[in-house]
C-alpha positions in Angstrom: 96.5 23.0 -51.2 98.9 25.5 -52.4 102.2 26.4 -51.0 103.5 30.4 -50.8 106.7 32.3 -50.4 105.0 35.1 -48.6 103.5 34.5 -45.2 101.5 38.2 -45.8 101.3 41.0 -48.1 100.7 44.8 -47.2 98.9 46.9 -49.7 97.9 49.5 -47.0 101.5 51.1 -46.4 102.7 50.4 -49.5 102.4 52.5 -53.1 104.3 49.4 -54.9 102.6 46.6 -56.8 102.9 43.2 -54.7 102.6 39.5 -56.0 101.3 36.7 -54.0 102.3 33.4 -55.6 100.7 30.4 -55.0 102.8 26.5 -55.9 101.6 23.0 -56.3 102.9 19.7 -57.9 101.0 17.3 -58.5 101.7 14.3 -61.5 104.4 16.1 -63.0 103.0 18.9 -63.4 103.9 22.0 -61.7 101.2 24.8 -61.6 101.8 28.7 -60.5 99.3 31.1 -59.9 100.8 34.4 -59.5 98.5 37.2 -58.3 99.2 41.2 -59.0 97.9 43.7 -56.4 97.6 47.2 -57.0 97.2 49.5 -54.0 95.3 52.0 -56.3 93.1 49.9 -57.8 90.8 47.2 -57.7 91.9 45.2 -60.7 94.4 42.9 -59.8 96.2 40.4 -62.8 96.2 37.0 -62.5 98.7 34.9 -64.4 98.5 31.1 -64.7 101.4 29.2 -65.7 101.7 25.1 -66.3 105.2 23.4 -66.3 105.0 20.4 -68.1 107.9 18.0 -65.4 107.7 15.1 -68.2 109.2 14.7 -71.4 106.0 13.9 -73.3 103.4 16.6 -74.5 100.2 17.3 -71.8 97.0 18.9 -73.0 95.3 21.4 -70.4 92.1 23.5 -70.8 92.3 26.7 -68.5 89.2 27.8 -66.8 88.6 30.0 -63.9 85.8 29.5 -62.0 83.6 32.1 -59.2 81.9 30.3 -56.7 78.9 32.3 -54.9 76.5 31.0 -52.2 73.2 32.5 -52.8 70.7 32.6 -49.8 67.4 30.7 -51.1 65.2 33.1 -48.4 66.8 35.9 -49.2 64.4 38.6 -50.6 65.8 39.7 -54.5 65.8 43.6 -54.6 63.6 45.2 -57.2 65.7 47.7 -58.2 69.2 45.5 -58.5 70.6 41.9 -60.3 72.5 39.6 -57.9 74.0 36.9 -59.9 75.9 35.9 -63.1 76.3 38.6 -65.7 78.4 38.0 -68.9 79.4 40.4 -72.2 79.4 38.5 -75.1 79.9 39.8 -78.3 79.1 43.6 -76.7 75.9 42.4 -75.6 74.7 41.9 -71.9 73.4 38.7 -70.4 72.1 38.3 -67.1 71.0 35.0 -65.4 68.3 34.7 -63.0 69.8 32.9 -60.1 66.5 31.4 -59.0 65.9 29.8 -62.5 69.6 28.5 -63.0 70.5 24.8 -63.1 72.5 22.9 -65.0 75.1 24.3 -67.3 74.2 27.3 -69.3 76.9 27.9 -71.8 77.4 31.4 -73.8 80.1 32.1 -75.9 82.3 32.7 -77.5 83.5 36.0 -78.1 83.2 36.9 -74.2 84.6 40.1 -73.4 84.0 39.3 -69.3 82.0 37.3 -67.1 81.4 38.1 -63.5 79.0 38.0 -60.5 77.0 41.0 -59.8 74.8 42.6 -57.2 73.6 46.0 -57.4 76.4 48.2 -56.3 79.4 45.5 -56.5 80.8 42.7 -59.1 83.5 40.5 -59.3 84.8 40.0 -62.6 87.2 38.2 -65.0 88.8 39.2 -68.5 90.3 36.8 -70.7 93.2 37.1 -72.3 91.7 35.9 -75.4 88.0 36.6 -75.8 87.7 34.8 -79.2 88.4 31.7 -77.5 86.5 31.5 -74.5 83.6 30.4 -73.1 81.4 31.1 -70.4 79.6 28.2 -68.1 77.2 29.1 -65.3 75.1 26.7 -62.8 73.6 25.9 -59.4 73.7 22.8 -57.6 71.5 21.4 -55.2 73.7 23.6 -52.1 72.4 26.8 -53.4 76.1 27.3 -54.7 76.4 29.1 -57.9 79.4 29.1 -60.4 80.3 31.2 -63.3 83.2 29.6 -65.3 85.4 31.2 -67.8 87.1 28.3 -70.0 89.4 28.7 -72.6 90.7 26.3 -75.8 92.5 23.1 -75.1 96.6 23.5 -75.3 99.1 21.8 -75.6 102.3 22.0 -73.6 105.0 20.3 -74.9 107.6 18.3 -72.5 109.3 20.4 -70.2 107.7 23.4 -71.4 105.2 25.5 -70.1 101.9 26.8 -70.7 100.8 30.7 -69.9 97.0 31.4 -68.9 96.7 35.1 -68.2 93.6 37.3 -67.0 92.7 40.4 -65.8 90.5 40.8 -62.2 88.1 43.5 -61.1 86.5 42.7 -57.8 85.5 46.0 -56.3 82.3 48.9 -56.7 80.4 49.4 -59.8 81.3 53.0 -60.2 81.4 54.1 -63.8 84.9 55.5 -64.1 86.5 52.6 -62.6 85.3 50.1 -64.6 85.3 52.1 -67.9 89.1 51.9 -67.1 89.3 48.8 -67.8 88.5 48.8 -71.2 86.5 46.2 -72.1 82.8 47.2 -71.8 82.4 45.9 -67.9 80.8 49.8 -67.3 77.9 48.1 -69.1 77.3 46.3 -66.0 75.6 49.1 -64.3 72.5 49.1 -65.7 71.6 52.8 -66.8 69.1 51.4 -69.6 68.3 52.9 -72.7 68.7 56.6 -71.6 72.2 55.5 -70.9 73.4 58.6 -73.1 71.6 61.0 -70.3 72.5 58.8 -67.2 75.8 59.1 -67.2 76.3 62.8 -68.1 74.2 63.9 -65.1 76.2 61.5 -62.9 79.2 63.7 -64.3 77.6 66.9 -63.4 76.2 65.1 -59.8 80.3 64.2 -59.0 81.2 67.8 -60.2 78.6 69.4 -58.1 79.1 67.0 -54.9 82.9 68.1 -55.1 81.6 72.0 -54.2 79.1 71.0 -52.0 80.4 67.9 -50.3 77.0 66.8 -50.1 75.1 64.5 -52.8 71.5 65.5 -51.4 71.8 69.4 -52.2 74.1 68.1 -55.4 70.8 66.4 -56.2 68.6 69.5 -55.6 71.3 71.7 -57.7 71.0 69.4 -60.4 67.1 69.5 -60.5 67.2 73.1 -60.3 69.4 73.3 -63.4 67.2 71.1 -65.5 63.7 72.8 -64.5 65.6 75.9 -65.4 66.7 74.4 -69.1 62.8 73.3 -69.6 61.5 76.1 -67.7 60.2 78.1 -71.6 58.6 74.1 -72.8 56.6 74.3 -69.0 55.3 77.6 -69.7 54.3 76.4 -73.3 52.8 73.0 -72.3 50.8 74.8 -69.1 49.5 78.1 -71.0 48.5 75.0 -73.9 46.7 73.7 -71.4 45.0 76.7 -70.1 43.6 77.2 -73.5 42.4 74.3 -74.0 40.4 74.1 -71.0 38.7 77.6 -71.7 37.6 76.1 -74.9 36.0 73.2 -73.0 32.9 75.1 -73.2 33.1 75.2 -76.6 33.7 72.2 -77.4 31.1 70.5 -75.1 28.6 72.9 -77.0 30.1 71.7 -80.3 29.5 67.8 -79.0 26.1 68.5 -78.2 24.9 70.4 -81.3 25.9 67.7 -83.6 25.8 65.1 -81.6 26.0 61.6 -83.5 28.1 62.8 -86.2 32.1 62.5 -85.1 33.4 63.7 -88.5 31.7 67.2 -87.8 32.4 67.1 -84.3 36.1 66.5 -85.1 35.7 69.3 -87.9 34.5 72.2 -86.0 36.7 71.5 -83.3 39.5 71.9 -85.3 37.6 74.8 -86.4 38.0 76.2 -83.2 41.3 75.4 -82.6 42.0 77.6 -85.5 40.1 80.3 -85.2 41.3 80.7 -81.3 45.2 79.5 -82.6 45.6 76.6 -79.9 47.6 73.9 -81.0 46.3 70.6 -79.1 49.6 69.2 -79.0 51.7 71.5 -77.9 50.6 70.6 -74.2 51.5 67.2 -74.6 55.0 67.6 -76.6 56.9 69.4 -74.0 56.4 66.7 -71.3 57.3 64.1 -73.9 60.5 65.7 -74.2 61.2 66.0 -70.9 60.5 62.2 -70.4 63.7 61.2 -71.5 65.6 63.3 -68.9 63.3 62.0 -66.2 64.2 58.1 -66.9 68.2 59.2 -67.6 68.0 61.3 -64.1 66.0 57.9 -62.6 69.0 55.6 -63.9 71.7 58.0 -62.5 70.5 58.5 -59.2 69.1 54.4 -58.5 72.2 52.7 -59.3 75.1 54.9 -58.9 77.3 53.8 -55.8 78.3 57.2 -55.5 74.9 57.1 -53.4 75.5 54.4 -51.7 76.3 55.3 -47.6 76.0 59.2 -48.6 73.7 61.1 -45.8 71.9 64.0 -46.6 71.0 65.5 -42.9 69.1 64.6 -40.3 67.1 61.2 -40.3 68.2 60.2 -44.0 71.5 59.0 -43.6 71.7 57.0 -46.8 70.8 58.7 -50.0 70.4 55.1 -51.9 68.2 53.1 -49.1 64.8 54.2 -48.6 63.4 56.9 -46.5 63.6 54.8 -42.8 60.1 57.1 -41.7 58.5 57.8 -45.1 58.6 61.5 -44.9 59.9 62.7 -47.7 57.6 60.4 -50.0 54.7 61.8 -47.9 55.4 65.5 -48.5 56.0 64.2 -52.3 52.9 63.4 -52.4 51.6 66.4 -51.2 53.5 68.7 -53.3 52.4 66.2 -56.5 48.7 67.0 -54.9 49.0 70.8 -55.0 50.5 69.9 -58.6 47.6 68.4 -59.9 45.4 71.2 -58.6 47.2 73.8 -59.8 47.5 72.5 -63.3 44.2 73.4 -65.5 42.4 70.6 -65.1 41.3 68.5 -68.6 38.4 66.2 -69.5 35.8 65.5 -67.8 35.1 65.4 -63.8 35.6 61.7 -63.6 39.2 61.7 -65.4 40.2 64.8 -63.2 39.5 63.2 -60.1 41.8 59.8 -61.6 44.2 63.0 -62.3 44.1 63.5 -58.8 44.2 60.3 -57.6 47.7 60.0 -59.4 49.2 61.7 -56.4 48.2 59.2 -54.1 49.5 56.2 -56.4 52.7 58.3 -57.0 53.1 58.1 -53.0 53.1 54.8 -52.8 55.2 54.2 -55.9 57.8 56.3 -54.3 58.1 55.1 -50.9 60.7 52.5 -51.1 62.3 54.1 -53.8 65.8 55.5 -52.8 65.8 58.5 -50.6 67.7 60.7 -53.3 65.3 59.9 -56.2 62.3 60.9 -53.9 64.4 64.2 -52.7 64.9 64.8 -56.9 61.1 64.3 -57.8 59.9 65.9 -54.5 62.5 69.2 -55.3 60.8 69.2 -58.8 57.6 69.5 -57.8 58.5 72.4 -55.7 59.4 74.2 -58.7 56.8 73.3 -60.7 54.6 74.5 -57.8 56.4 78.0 -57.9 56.3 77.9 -62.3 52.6 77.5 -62.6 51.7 79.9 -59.8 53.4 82.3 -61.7 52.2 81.2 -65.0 48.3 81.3 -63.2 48.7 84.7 -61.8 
């Protein structure tokens, strides 16, 4: 369709920037794409211009369009988006290729618009956000298209028209695309803990360039956070101690004035007094430390930095799952010896649910990437070695 200058282009053995152009006439109108290569990144600038050949004005509307064949068989992942994913106005839309159709129009104020899977995306910048749109549908082939369409212009006679915009079609690793400066790092999708995720994948990078290895970067990294909540774990567990040698107690309490919760709930607090145990404070240090589990779970299940990186032995692949189960197996083990360890609460039907969590846990965990497995199993090593030494 289009003619070229350049029969190839070499970005391998060159440092330089290199431009492909591409030319076609057609009615008087002469169109140029020009494409900008940079062998040290994966943005590349795209550049649009349309020669008006006549003497009388034209009116053109620029739009750029990705065309995607998605699979109809194809089993989504749980734990990524494959398909169209736009910023507008800062916010992030995502469409469900499944449920697409016709034309679903956002805009304007669209700061990019791409096509996304979990560890790659292919997207476009407009020149002018203000004035674009975004368009997205299926058809009946299973073919889906994200369009990025601009204002009508006017060219006058033998004049032309300039359509410009910036292309990144490469990983989804943070730096890269915060380079950009538009936003498209939102497109990894590190949740609300955001403001945790992507600290720890700074400290993960800095660690894996000492060890060369992400798996024992991983382990380093858990090792430095059960050490920064190591004082809240002795609090919440020797909390929890206390309260269970006031079960007693407070069974007694339950049973001499039985009937009459207002008294029940008085002397217990009584007794909470009296033996200075704050109820709570077993519960508050694990709420704290929620946050950093979710921002560690972000970090390590969509960062590409993962993706491909062994750890030894059978894993070969820090972000796929565990090929033989075994590490969610001895996670489930170590979350076992967790439970019994801790000082059991309530009564002996909720401590046997307690219990049972391990079990659930296991099978939570065993197509869950092989690094988040190694983190949770790694923590439960240490919380295995805290609370025998809080115990003894």
């Amino acid at each position: 369709v289009f003619e070229t200058a350049s029969s190839r282009i070499d970005l391998v053995h060159s440092n330089e920037k290199q431009r492909l152009i591409f030319t076609k006439t057609h009615d008087q109108i002469k169109v140029e794409k020009i494409y900008t290569f940079d062998p040290a990144s994966y943005a590349v600038s795209l550049e649009v211009k349309v020669h008006n050949l006549t003497q009388t004005p034209i009116t053109q509307v620029p739009r750029i369009n990705w065309f995607q064949y998605v699979d109809p068989q194809k089993i989504d992942d749980d734990y990524g988006h494959e398909g169209p994913a736009v910023s507008v106005g800062g916010s992030i839309e995502r469409q469900d290729v499944k449920k697409l159709g016709a034309d679903v129009v956002l805009g304007p104020n669209v700061q990019w618009g791409s096509f996304e899977s979990k560890y790659f995306i292919a997207s476009f910048i407009p020149e002018n956000p203000s004035l674009t749109n975004v368009i997205m549908n299926r058809d009946e082939n299973q073919m889906v298209t994200v369009g990025m369409k601009g204002r009508k212009e006017i060219i006058p006679g033998g004049q032309n028209g300039t359509f410009s915009y910036s292309l990144y079609m490469g990983p989804k690793q943070y730096n890269l695309l915060k380079a950009m400066g538009v936003g498209l790092q939102d497109a990894i999708d590190y949740g609300w803990f955001y403001w945790l995720a992507i600290p720890f994948l700074y400290i993960l990078n800095f660690l894996k360039g000492f060890v060369l290895n992400y798996g024992i970067a991983i382990i380093i990294l858990t090792t430095i956070v059960k050490i920064i909540f190591w004082p809240l774990g002795n609090l919440s567990s020797k909390s929890m101690k206390a309260m269970k040698d006031l079960q007693p107690k407070i069974e007694a309490l339950k049973e001499k004035y039985k009937g009459d919760q207002s008294k029940i709930g008085q002397e217990t607090m009584a007794l909470y007094r009296e033996h200075k145990v704050n109820p709570f404070s077993g519960c508050l240090p694990i709420l704290i430390q929620i946050p950093v589990f979710f921002g560690l779970y972000k970090a390590l299940m969509y960062s590409i930095e993962l993706r491909h990186s062994p750890f030894f032995f059978w894993i070969q692949d820090l972000s796929a799952k565990d090929p033989y189960y075994i590490t969610p197996i001895i996670m489930g083990g170590t979350q076992f010896i967790v439970q019994k360890m801790t000082p059991a609460m309530g009564d002996p039907t909720q401590q046997k649910i307690m219990l049972f969590m391990s079990v659930i846990f296991t099978f939570f965990f065993l197509n869950f990437p092989a690094g988040l497995v190694i983190y949770w199993l790694f923590n439960n090593v240490l919380q295995i070695g805290q609370q025998f030494y809080i115990n003894k």
